[in-house]
PDB file of N, H, CA, C and O in Angstrom:
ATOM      1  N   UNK A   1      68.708 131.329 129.611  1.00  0.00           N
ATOM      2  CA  UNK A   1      68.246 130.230 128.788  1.00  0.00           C
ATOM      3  C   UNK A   1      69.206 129.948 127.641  1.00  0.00           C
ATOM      4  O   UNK A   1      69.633 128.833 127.344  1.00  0.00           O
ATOM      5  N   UNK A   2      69.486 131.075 127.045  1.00  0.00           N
ATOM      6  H   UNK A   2      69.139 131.982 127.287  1.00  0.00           H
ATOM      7  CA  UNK A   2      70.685 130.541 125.850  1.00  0.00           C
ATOM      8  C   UNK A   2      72.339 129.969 126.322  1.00  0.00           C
ATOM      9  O   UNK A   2      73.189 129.298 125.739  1.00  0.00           O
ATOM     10  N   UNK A   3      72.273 130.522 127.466  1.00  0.00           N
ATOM     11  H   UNK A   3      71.582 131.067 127.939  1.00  0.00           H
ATOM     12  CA  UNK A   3      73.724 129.761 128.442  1.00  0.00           C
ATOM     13  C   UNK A   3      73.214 128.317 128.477  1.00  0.00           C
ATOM     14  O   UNK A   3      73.644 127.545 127.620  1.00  0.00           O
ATOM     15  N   UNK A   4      72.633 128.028 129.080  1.00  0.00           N
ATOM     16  H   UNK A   4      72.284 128.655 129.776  1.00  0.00           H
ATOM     17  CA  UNK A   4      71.841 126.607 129.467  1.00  0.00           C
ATOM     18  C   UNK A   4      71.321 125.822 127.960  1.00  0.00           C
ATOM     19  O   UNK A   4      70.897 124.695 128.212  1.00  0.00           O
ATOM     20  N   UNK A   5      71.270 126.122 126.659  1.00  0.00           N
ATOM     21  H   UNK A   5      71.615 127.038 126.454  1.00  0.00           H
ATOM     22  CA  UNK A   5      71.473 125.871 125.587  1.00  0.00           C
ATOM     23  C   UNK A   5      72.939 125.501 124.950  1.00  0.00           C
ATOM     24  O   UNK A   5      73.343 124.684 124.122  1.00  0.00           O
ATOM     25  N   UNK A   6      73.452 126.392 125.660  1.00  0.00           N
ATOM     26  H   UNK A   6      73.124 127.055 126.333  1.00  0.00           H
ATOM     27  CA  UNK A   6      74.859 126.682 124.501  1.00  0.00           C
ATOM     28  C   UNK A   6      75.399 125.092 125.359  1.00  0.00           C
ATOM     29  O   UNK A   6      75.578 124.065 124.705  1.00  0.00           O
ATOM     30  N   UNK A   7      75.570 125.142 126.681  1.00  0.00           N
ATOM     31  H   UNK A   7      75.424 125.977 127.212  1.00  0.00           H
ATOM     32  CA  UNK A   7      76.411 124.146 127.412  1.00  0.00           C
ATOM     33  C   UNK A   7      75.803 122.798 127.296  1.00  0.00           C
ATOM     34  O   UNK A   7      76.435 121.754 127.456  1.00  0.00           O
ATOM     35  N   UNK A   8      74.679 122.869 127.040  1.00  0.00           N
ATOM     36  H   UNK A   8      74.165 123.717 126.909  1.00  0.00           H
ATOM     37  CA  UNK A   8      74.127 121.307 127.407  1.00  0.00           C
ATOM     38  C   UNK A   8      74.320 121.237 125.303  1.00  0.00           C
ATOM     39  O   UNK A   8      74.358 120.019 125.134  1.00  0.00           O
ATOM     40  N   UNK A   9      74.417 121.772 124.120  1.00  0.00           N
ATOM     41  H   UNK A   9      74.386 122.762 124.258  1.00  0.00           H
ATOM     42  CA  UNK A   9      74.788 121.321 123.103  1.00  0.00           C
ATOM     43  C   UNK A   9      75.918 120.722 122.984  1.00  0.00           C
ATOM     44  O   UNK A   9      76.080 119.702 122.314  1.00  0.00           O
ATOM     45  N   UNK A  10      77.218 121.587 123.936  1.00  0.00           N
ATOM     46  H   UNK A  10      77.087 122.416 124.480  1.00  0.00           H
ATOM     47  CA  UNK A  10      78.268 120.962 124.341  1.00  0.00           C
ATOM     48  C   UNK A  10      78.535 120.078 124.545  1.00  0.00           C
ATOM     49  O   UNK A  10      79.388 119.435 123.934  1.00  0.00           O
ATOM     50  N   UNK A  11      77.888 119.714 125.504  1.00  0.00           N
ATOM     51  H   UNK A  11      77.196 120.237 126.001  1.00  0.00           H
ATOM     52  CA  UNK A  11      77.990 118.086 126.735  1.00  0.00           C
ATOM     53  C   UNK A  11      77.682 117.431 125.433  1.00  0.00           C
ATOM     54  O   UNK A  11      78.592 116.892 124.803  1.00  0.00           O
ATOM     55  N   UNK A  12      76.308 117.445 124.933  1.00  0.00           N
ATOM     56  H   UNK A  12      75.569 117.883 125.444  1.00  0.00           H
ATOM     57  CA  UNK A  12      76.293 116.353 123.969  1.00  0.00           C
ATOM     58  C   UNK A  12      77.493 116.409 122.555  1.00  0.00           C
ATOM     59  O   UNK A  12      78.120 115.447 122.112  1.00  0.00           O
ATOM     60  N   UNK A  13      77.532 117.499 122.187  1.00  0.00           N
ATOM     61  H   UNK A  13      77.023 118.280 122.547  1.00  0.00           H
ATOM     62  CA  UNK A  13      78.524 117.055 121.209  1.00  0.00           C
ATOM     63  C   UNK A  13      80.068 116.594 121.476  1.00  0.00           C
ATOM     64  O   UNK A  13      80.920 116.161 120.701  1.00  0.00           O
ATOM     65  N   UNK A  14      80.088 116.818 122.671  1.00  0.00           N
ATOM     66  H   UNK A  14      79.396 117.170 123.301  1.00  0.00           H
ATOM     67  CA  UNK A  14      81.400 116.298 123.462  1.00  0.00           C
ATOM     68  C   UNK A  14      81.911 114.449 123.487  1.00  0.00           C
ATOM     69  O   UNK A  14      82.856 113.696 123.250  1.00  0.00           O
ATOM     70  N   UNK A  15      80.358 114.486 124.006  1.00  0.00           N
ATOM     71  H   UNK A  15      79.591 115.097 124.199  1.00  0.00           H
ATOM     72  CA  UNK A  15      79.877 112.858 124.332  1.00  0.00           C
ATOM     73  C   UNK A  15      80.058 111.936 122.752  1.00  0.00           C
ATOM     74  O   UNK A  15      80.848 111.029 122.493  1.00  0.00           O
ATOM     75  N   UNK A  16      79.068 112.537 121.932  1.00  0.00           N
ATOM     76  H   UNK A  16      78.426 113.274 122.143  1.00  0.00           H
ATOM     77  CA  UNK A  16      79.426 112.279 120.550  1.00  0.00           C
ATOM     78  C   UNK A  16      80.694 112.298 120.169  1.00  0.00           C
ATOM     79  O   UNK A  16      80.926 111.217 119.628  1.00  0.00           O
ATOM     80  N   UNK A  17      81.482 112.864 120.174  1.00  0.00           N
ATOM     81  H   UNK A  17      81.294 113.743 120.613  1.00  0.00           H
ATOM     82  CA  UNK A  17      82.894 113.101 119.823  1.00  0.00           C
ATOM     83  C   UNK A  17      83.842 112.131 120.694  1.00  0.00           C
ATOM     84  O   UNK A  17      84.560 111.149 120.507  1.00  0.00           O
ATOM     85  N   UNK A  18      83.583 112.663 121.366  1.00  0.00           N
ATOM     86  H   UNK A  18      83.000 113.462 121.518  1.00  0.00           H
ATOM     87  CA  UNK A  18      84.830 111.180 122.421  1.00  0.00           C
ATOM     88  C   UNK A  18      84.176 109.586 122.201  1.00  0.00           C
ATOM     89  O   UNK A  18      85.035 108.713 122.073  1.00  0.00           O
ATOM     90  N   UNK A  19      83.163 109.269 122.163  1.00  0.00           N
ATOM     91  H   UNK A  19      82.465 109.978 122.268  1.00  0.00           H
ATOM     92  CA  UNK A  19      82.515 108.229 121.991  1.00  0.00           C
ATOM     93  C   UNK A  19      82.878 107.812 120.032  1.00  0.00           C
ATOM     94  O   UNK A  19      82.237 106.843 119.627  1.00  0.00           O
ATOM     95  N   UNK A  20      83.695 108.413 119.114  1.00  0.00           N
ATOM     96  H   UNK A  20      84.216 109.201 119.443  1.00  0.00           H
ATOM     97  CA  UNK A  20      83.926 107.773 118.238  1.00  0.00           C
ATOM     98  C   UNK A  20      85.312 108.013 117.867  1.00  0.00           C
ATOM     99  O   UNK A  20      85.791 108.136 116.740  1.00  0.00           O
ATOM    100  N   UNK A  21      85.930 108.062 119.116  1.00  0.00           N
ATOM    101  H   UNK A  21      85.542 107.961 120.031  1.00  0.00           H
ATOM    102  CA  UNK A  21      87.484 108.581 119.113  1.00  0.00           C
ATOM    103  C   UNK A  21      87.896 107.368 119.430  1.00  0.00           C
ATOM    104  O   UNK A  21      89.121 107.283 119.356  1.00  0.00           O
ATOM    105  N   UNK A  22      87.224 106.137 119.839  1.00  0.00           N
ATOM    106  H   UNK A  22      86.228 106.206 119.899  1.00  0.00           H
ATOM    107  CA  UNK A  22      88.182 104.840 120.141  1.00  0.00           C
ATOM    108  C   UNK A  22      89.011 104.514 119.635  1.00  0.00           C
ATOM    109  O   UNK A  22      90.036 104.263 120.269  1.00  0.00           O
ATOM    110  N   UNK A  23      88.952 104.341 118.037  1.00  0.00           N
ATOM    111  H   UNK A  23      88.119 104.545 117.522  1.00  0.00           H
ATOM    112  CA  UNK A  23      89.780 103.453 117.522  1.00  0.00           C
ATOM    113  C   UNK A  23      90.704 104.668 116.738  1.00  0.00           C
ATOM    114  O   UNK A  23      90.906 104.425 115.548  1.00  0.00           O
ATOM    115  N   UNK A  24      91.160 105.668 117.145  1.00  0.00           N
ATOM    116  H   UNK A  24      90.996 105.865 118.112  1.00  0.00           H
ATOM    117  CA  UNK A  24      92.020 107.283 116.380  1.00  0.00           C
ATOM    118  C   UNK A  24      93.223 106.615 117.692  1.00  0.00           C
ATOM    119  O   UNK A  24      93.222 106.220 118.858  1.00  0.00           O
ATOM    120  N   UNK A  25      94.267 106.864 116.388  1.00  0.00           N
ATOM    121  H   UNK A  25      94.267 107.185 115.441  1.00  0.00           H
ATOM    122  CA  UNK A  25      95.212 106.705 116.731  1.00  0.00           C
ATOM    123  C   UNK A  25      95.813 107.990 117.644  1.00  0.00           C
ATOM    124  O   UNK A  25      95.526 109.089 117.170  1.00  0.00           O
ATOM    125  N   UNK A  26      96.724 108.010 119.068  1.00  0.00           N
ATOM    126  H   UNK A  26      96.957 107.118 119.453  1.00  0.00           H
ATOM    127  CA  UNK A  26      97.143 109.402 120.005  1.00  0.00           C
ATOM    128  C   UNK A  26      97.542 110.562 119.173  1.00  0.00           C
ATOM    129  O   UNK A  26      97.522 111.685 119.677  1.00  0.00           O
ATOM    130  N   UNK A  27      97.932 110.371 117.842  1.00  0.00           N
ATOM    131  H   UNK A  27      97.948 109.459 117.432  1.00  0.00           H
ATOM    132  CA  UNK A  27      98.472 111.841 117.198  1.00  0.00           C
ATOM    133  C   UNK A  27      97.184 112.556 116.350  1.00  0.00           C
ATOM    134  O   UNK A  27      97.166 113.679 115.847  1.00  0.00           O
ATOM    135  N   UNK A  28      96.061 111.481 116.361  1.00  0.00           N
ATOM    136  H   UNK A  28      96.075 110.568 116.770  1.00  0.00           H
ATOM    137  CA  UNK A  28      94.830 111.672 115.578  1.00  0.00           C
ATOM    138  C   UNK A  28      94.029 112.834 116.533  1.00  0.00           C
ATOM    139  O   UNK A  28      93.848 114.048 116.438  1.00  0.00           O
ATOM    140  N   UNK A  29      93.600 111.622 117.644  1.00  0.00           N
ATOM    141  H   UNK A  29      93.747 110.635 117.720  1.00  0.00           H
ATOM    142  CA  UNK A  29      93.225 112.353 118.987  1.00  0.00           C
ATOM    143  C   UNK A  29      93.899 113.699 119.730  1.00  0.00           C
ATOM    144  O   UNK A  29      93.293 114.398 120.542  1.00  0.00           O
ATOM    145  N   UNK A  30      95.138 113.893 119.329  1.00  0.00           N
ATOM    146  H   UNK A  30      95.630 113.325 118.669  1.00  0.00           H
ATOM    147  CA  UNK A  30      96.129 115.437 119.387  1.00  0.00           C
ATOM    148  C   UNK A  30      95.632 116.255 118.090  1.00  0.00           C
ATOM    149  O   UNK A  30      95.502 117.417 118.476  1.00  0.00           O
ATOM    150  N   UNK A  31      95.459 116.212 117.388  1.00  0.00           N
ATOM    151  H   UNK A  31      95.564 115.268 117.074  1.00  0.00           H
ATOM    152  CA  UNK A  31      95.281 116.963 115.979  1.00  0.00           C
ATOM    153  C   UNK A  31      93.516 117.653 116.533  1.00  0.00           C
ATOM    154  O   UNK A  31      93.115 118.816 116.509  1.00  0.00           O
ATOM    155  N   UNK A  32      92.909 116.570 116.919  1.00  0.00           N
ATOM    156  H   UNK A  32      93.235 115.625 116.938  1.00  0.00           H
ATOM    157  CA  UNK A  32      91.487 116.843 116.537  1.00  0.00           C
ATOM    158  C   UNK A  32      91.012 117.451 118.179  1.00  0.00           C
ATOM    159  O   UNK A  32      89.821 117.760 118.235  1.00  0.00           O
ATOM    160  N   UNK A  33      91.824 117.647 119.504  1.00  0.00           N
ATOM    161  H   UNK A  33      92.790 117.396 119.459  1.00  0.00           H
ATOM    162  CA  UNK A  33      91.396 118.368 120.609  1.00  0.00           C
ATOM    163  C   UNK A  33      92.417 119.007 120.371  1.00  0.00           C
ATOM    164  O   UNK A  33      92.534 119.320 121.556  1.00  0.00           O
ATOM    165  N   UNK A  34      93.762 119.766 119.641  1.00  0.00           N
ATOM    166  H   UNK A  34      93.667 119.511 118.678  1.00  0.00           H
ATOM    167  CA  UNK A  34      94.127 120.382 119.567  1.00  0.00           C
ATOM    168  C   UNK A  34      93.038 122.059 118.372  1.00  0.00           C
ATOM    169  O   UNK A  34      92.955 123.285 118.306  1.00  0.00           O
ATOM    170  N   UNK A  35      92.548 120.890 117.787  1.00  0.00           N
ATOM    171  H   UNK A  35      92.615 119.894 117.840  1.00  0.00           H
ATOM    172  CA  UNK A  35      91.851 121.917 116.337  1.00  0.00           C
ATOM    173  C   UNK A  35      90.640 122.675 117.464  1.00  0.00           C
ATOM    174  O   UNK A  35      90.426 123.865 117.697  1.00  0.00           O
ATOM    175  N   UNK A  36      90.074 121.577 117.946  1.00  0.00           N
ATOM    176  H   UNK A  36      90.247 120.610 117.757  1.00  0.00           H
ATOM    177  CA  UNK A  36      88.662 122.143 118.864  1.00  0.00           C
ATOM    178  C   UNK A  36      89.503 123.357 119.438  1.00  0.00           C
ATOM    179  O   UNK A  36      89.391 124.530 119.080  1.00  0.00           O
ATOM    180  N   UNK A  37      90.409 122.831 120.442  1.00  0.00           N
ATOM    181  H   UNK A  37      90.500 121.878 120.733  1.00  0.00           H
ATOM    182  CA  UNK A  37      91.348 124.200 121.269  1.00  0.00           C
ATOM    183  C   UNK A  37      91.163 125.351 120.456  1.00  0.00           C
ATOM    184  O   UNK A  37      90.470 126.346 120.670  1.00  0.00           O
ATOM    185  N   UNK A  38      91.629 125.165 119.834  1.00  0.00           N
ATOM    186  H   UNK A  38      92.192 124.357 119.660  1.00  0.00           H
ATOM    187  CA  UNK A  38      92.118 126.096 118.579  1.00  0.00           C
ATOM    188  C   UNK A  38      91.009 127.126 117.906  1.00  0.00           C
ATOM    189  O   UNK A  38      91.162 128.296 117.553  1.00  0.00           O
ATOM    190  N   UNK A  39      90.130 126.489 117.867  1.00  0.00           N
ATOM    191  H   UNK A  39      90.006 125.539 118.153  1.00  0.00           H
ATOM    192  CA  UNK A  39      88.876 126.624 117.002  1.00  0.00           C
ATOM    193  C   UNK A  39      87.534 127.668 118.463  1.00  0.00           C
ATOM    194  O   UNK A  39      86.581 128.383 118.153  1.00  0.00           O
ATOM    195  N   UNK A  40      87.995 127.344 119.844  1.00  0.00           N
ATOM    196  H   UNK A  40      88.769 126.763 120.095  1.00  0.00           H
ATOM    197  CA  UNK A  40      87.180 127.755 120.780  1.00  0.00           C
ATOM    198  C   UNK A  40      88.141 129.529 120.941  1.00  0.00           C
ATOM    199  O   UNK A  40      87.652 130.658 120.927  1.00  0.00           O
ATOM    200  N   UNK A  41      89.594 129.101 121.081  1.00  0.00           N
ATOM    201  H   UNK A  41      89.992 128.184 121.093  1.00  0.00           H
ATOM    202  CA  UNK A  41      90.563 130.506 121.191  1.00  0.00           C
ATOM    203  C   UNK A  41      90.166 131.564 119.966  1.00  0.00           C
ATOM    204  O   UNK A  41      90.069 132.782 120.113  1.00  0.00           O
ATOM    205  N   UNK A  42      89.921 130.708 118.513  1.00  0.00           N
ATOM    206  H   UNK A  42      90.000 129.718 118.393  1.00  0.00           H
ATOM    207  CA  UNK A  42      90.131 132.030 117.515  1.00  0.00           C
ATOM    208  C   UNK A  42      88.553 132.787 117.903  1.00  0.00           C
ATOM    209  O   UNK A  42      88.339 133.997 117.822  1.00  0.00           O
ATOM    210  N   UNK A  43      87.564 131.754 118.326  1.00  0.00           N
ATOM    211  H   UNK A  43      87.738 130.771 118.392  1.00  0.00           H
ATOM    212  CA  UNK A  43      86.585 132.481 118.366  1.00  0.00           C
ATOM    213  C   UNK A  43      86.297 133.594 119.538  1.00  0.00           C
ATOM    214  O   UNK A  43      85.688 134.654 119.395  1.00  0.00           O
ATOM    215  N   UNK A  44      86.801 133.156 120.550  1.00  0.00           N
ATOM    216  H   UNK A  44      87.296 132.295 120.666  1.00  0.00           H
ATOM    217  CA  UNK A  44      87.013 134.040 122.034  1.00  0.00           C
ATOM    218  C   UNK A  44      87.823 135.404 121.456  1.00  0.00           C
ATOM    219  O   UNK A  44      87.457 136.513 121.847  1.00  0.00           O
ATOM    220  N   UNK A  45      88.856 135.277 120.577  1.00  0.00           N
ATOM    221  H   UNK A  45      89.154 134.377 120.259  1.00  0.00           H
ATOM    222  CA  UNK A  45      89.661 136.695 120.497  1.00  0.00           C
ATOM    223  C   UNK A  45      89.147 137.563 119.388  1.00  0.00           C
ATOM    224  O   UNK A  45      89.066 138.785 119.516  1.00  0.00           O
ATOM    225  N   UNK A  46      88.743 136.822 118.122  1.00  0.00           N
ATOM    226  H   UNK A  46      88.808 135.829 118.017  1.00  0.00           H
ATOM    227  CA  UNK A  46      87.757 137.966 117.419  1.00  0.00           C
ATOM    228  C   UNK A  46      86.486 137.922 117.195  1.00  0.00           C
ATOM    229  O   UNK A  46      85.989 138.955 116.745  1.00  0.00           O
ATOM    230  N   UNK A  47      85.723 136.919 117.398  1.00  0.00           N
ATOM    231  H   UNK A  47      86.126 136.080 117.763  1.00  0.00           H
ATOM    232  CA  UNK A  47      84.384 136.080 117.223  1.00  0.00           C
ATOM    233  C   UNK A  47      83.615 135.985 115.757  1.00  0.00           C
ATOM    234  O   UNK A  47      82.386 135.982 115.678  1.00  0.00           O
ATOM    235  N   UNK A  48      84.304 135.924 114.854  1.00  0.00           N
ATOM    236  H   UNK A  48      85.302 135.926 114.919  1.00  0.00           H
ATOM    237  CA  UNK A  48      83.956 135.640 113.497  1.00  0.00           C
ATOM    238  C   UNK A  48      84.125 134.151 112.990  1.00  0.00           C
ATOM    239  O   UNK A  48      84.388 133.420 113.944  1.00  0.00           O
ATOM    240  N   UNK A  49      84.068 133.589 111.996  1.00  0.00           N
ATOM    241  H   UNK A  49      83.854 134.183 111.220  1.00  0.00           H
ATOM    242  CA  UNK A  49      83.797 132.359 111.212  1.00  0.00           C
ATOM    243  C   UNK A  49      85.219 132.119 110.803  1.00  0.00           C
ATOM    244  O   UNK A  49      85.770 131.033 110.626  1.00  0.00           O
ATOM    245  N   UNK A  50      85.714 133.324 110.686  1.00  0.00           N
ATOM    246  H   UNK A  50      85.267 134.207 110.830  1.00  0.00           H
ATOM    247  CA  UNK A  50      87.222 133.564 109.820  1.00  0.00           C
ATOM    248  C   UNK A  50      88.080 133.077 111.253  1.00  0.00           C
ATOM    249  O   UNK A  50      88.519 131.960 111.526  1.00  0.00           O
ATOM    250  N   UNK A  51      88.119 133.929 111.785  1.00  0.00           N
ATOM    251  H   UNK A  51      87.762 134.836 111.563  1.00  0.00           H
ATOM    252  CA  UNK A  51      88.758 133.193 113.103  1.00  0.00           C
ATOM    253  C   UNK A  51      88.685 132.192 113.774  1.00  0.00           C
ATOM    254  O   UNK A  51      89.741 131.728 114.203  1.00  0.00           O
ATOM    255  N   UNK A  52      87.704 131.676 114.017  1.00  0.00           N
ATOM    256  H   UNK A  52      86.846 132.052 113.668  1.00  0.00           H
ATOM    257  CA  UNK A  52      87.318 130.546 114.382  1.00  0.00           C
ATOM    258  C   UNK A  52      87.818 129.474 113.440  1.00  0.00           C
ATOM    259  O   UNK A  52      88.460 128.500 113.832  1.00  0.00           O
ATOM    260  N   UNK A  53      87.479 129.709 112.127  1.00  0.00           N
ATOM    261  H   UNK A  53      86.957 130.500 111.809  1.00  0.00           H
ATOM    262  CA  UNK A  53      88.629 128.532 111.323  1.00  0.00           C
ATOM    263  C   UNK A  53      89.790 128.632 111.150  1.00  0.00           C
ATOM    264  O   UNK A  53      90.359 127.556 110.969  1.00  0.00           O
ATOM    265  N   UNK A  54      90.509 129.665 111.127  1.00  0.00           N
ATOM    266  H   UNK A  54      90.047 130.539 111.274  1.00  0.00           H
ATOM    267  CA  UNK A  54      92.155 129.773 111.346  1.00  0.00           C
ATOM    268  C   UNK A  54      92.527 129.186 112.902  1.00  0.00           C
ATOM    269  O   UNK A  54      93.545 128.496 112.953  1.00  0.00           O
ATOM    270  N   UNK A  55      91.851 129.384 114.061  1.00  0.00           N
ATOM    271  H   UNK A  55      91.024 129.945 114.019  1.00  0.00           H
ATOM    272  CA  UNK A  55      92.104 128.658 115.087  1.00  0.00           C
ATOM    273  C   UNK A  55      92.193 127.785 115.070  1.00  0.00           C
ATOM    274  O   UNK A  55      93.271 127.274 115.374  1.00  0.00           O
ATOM    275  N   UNK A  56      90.817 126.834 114.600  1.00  0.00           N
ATOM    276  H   UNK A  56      89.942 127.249 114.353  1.00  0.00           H
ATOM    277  CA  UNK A  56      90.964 125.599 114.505  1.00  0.00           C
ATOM    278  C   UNK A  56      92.240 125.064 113.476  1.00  0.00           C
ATOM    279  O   UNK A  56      93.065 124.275 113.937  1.00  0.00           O
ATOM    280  N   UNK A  57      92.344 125.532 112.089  1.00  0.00           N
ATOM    281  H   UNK A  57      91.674 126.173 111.715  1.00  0.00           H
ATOM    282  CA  UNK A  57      93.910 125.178 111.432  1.00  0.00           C
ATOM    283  C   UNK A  57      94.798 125.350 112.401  1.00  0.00           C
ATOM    284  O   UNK A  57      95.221 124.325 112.934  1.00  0.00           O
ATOM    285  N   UNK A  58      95.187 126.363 112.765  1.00  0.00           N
ATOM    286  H   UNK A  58      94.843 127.196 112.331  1.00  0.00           H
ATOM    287  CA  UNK A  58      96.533 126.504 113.893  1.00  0.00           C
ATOM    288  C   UNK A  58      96.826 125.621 115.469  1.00  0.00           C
ATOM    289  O   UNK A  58      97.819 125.453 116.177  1.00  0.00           O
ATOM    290  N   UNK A  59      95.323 125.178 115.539  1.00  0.00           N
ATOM    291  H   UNK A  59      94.516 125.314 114.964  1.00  0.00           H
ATOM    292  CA  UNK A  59      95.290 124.478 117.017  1.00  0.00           C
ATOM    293  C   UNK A  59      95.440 123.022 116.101  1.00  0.00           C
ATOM    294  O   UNK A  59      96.182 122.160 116.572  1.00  0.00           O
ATOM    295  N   UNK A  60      94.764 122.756 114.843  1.00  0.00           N
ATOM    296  H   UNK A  60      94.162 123.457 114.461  1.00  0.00           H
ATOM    297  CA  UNK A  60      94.841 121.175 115.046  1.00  0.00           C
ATOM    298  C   UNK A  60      96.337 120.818 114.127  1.00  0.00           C
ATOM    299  O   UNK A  60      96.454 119.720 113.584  1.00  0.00           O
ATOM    300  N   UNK A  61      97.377 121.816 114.037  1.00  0.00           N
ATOM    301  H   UNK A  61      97.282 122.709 114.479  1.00  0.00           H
ATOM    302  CA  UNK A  61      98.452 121.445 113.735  1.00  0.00           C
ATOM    303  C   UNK A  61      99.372 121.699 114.372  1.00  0.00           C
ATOM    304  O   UNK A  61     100.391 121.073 114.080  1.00  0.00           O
ATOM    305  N   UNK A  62      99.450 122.589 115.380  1.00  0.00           N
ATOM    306  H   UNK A  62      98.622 123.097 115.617  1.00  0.00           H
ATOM    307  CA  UNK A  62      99.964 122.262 116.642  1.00  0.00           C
ATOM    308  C   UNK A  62      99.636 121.067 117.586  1.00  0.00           C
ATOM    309  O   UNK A  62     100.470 120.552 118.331  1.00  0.00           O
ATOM    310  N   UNK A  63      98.423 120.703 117.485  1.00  0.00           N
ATOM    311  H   UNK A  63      97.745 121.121 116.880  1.00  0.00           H
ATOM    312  CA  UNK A  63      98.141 119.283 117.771  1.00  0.00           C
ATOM    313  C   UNK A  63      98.650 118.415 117.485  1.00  0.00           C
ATOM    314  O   UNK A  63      99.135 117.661 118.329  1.00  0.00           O
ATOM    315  N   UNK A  64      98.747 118.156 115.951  1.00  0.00           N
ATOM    316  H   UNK A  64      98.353 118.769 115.266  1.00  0.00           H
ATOM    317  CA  UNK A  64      99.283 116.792 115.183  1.00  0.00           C
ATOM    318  C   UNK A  64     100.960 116.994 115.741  1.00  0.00           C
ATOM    319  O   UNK A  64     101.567 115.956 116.005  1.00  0.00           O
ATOM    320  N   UNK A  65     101.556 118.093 115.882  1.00  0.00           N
ATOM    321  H   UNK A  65     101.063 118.936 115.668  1.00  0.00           H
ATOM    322  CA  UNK A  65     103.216 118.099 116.035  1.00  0.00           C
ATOM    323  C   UNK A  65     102.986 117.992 117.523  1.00  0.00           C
ATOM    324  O   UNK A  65     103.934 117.730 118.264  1.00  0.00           O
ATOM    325  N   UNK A  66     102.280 118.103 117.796  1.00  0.00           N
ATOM    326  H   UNK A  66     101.510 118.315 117.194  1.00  0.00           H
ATOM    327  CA  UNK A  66     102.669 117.797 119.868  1.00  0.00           C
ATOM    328  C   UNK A  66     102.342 116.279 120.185  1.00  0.00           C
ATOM    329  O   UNK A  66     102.709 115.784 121.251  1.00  0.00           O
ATOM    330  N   UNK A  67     101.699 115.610 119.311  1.00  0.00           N
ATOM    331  H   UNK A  67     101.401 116.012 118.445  1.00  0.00           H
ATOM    332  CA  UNK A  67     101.083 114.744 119.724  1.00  0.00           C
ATOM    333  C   UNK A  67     101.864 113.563 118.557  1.00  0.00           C
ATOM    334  O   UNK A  67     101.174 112.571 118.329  1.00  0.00           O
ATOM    335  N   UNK A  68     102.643 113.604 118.148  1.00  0.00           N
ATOM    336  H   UNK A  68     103.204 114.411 118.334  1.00  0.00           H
ATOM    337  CA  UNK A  68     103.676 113.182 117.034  1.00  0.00           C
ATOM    338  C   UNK A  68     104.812 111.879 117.900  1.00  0.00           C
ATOM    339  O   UNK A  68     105.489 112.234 118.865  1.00  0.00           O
ATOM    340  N   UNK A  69     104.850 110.750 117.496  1.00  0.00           N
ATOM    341  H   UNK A  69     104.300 110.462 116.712  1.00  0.00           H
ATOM    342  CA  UNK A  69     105.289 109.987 118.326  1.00  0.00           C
ATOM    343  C   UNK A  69     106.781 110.315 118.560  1.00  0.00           C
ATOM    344  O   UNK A  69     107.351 110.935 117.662  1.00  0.00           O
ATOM    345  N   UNK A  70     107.545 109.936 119.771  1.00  0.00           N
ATOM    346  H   UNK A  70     107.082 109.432 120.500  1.00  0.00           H
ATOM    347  CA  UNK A  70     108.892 110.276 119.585  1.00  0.00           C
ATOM    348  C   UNK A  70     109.787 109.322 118.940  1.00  0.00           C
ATOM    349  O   UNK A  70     109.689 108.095 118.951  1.00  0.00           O
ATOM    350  N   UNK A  71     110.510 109.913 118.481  1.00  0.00           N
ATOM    351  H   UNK A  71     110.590 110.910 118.472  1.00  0.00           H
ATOM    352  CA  UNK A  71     112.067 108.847 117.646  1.00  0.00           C
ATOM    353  C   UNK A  71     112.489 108.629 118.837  1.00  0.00           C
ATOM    354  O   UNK A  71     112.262 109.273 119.861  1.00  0.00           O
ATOM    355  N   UNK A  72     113.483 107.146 118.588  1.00  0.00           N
ATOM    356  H   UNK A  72     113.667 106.623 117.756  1.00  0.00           H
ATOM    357  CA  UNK A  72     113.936 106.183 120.146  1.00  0.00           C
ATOM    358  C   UNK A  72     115.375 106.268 119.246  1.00  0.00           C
ATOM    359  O   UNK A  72     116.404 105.750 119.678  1.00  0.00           O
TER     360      UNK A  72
END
């Protein structure tokens, strides 16, 4: 029952989240599924609050630089 909780909070906050990502510019949209990335890894490797927010810092700024337009 708490699996079947945890995933269906997901789906919806997923839905929520992509549904007000229209108008975010591609390096916005890199920053902010890079931070989530980020933010799901710190919690998987130590499972604290502390980790989980240093993930998310480290994922959503590796985001913003991956997702950074290129010079022509």
């Amino acid at each position: 029952m708490n699996t079947l909780k945890l995933v269906s909070t997901g789906i919806l906050l997923g839905t929520l989240v992509l549904s007000g990502c229209s108008n975010m510019s591609h390096q916005d949209k890199g920053t902010a599924a890079g931070a989530v990335v980020g933010g799901v890894a710190g919690n998987l490797l130590c499972g604290g609050v502390l980790c989980t927010g240093a993930g998310a810092v480290v994922g959503g700024v590796i985001g913003h630089e991956v997702a950074k337009p290129k010079k022509q």
